[in-house]
C-alpha positions, 0 to 999 in steps of 0.5 A: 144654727146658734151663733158662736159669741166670740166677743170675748176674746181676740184682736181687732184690726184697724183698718183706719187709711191703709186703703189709700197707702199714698195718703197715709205717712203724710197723714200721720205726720199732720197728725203727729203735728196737729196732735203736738199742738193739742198737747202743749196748747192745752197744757198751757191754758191748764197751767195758765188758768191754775198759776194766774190768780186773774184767771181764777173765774167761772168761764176758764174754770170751764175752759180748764175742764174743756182742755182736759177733755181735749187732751185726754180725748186725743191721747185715747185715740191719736198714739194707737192711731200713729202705731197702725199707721207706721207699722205693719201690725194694725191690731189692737186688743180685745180689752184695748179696743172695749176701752178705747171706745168707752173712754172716747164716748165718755169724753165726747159726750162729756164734752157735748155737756160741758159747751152747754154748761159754758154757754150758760154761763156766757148767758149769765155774764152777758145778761146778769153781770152785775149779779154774774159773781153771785150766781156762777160761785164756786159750788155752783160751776163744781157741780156744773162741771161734776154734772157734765162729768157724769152725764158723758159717763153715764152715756157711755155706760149705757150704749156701751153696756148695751154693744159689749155683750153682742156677740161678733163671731170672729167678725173683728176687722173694724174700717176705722182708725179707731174703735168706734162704737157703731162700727163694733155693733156692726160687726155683730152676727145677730140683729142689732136693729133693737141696739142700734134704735136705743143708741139712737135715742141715747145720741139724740138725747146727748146732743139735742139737749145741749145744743138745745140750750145752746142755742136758747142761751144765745137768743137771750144773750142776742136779745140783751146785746140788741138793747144794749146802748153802748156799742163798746158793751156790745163789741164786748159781749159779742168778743165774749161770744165768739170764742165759744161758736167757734169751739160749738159750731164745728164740733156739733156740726161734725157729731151731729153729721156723723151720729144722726144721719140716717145710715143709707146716707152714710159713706165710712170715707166721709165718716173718717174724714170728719171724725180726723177733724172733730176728734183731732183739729178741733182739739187743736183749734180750741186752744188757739182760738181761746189764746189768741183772740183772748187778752186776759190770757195773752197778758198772763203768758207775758206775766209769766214769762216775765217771772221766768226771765226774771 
C-alpha cells in the first residue's frame, strides 16, 4: 500500500518531561531561572560591547556575534518548552514545529562556525600581536562573522529540506521538549536510512571542521606560549584562552555526544538531559564566564554605572 504523506498538515505533540511529572514543575522553574539569566547576561555583553568604545575590538565583536546566537538560540525553544510544561496542551503546530527545528539547527551550527572563527582569532592575538590589528580588521571579522552566518544557514537548509518532504503518516508524537530534527526524520513511515546517511555527513562536516581548527589553533597558540620568556606574557595569553575552552569544551562534547554516536548506543533520556544542557546552561554559562573572569569588561559595567549614577 502506498504511504499516505501527511507531512503537511497537523499538530505535534511534545512530549518533552511529561513521563516523569515529579520532575517537571522544578524543571521548569530552574529553566524559567537559567533561561532569565541567559537573557539579561547576554544583553549586557550586547550593550556593553556597543556602548564601551574600549570594547570595540575583534574578539567582543565575535563575543557580541556569540550572544546573539545564545539568545536567540534559547528564545526559539525555551518559552514553547515553559508552555508544555505548565499546561495541559503540549502541542505545537505544524508550521511551529518546521520552524523551530530550522531556526534551532541554524543557530547551533552557526554557533559550531563561529567558536572557530574565535579560536582563530585567539590564534592570531597570542602568536601575531604586534600585527593582530592588521590582520583581524574590521572587513576581515564582518566576513568571518557573515561566513559563520551562512554556513549555520546553509546547514539547515540542507538537512532540513532533505526531512520536510518525508512523509509522517499521522506519526506526530515527538519524545522530545523540542522538535528536533533527527526525531521528526524518525517519525516517518518510509526508509529514512539514505537521510539519515546525508545528515550524518552534513553533521560531521559542521562539527569536525571547526573543532578541527579549533584544536590546530591551539597547538599553535601552545607552541608560542611554550617559547615565550615572560611568565607574565603566558599567564597572560593562557587567561586569554581560557574563556574560550570553556565556552568550547562542554558545547562540542554534548553536540558531538548527542549527534555522532551510533543510534544503537542512543538513549532519548540521556538525549534530553544533554540537550537542557548545551541548549540551555551553556548559554547561561557563557555570559558568565566572559564577565567574570574578564576585567576589561567588569571596568566597563563600573564605567557605566558610574554614568548612571552620575
Amino acid at each position: 500500500m502506498e504511504a499516505i504523506n501527511d507531512s503537511s498538515g497537523g499538530d505535534f505533540i511534545l512530549v518533552g518531561f511529561s513521563e516523569h511529572p515529579e520532575l517537571e514543575l522544578i524543571l521548569s522553574l530552574f529553566v524559567l531561572i537559567l533561561h532569565s539569566i541567559t537573557l539579561v547576561g547576554n544583553v549586557a555583553i550586547i550593550s556593553l560591547s556597543i556602548l564601551d568604545a574600549r570594547l570595540h575590538t575583534p574578539m567582543y565583536f565575535f563575543l557580541r556575534n556569540l550572544s546573539v546566537l545564545d539568545l536567540s538560540f534559547t528564545t526559539s525553544i525555551v518559552p514553547q518548552m515553559l508552555v508544555n510544561m505548565w499546561g495541559g496542551n503540549k502541542k505545537i503546530s505544524y508550521a511551529g514545529c518546521m520552524v523551530q527545528y530550522w531556526v534551532a539547527l541554524a543557530l547551533g551550527s552557526t554557533e559550531c562556525v563561529l567558536l572557530a572563527v574565535m579560536a582563530v582569532d585567539l590564534y592570531v592575538a597570542v602568536c601575531w600581536p604586534l600585527r593582530y590589528t592588521t590582520i583581524m580588521h574590521p572587513k576581515l571579522c564582518h566576513l568571518l562573522a557573515a561566513a559563520s552566518w551562512s554556513s549555520g544557514f546553509a546547514n539547515s537548509f540542507l538537512q532540513s529540506s532533505m526531512a520536510i518532504v518525508l512523509p509522517l503518516c499521522g506519526n506526530q508524537r515527538v519524545d522530545h521538549f523540542f522538535c528536533e530534527l533527527l526525531i521528526i526524520v524518525k517519525l516517518s513511515c518510509v526508509d529514512t536510512g539514505p537521510t539519515e546517511s546525508k545528515m550524518f555527513i552534513a553533521r560531521l562536516i559542521i562539527l569536525a571542521v571547526p573543532v578541527s581548527i579549533i584544536l590546530t589553533s591551539y597547538v599553535c597558540i601552545a607552541r608560542a606560549v611554550v617559547k615565550m620568556r615572560s611568565a607574565e606574557g603566558r599567564k597572560k595569553a593562557f587567561g586569554t584562552c581560557a574563556s574560550h575552552l570553556m565556552v568550547v569544551s562542554p558545547f562540542y562534547g554534548t553536540t558531538m555526544f548527542l549527534y555522532l554516536q551510533p543510534k544503537d548506543n542512543y538513549s532519548q533520556d540521556q538525549g534530553k538531559a544533554l540537550a537542557v544542557l548545551y541548549m540551555i546552561l551553556a548559554p547561561t554559562l557563557n555570559p558568565l564566564i566572559y564577565t567574570l573572569r574578564n576585567k576589561d569588561v567588569k571596568k566597563a559595567v563600573r564605567k557605566l554605572m558610574g554614568k548612571e549614577q552620575a
